[in-house]
C-alpha positions as CSV (number, residue, x, y, z in Angstrom):
1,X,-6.0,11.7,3.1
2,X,-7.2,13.0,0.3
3,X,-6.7,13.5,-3.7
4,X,-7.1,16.4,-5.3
5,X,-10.7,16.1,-6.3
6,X,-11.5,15.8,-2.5
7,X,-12.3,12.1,-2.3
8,X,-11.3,10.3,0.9
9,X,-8.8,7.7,0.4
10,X,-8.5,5.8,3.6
11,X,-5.4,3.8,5.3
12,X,-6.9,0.8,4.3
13,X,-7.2,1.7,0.9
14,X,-3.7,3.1,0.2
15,X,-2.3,0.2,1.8
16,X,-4.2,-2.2,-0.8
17,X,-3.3,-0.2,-3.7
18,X,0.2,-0.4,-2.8
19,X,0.4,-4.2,-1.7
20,X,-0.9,-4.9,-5.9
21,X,1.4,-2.1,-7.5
22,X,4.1,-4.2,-5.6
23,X,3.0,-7.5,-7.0
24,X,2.0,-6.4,-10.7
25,X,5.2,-4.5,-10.5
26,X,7.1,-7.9,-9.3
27,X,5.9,-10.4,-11.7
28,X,6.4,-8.2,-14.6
29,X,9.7,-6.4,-13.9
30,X,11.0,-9.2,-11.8
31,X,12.5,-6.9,-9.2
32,X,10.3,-4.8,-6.4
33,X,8.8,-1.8,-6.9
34,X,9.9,-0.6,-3.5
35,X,12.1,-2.0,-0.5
36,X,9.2,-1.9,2.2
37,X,8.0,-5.3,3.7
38,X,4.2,-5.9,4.2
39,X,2.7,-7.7,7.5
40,X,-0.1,-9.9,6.7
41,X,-3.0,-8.4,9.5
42,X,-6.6,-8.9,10.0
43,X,-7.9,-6.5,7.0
44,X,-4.9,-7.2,4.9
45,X,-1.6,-6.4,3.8
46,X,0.2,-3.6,5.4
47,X,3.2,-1.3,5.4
48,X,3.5,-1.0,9.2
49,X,5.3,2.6,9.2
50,X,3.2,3.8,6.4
51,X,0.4,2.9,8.5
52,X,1.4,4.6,11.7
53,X,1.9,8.1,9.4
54,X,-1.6,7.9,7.9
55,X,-3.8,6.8,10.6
């Protein structure tokens, strides 16, 4: 994937931004930012479906 300047942003990536826009969104609003559950794996935190449609 990537944004409009052309810069790669890999699964990986994505998958971290995501996991702390869910947590800073959390704390501070004290509800989730979205419904998805992440899986803890090897590299990280991740949304299992979102992975499978970006790898």
């Amino acid at each position: 994937m990537a944004n409009e300047s052309g810069s790669f942003i890999s699964n990986l990536k994505l998958q971290k931004l995501l996991y702390y826009a869910q947590a800073w969104y959390l704390a501070i609003n004290g509800q989730p930012l979205f419904d998805e559950d992440f899986e803890a794996w090897v590299h990280g935190s991740i949304i299992p479906d979102l992975y499978q449609k970006h790898k």
